[in-house]
N, C-alpha and C positions, 0 to 999 in steps of 0.2 A: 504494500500500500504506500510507495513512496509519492507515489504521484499524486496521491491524496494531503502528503506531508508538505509537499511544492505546492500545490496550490491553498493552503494554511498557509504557509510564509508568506507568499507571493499578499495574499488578502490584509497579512498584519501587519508588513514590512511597509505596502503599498497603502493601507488602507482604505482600500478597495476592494468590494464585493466581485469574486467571478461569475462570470454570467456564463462560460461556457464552458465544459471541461471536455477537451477534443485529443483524442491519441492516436496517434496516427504510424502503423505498424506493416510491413509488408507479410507479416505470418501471424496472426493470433493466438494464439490456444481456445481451446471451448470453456474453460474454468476460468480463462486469461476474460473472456468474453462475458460468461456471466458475471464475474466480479465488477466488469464495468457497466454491467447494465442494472444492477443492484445497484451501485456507484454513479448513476446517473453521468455516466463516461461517454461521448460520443466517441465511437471508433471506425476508422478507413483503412483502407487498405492501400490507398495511394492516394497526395496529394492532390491528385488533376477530382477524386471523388465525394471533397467537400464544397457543402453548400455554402454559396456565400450570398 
């Protein structure tokens, strides 16, 4: 769960609320996947596949 730990620093450091939390990975895992959909994680598989 580091990425959950970066984006706590990022929010107190900044104090700044994030409004997205996006991972962007070319292989996933399936456990790797549920943990960030539990985790309200947006995740792609390549750059060219987020919405902006």
């Amino acid at each position: 769960y580091t990425f959950l730990r970066k984006v706590n620093f990022y929010e107190k450091k900044e104090n700044k609320k994030v409004l997205r939390k996006i991972m962007v990975s070319p292989m996933i895992e399936p456990t790797a996947r549920d943990v960030a959909e539990r985790l309200n994680i947006e995740y792609y598989t390549a750059p060219e596949d987020l919405p902006i």
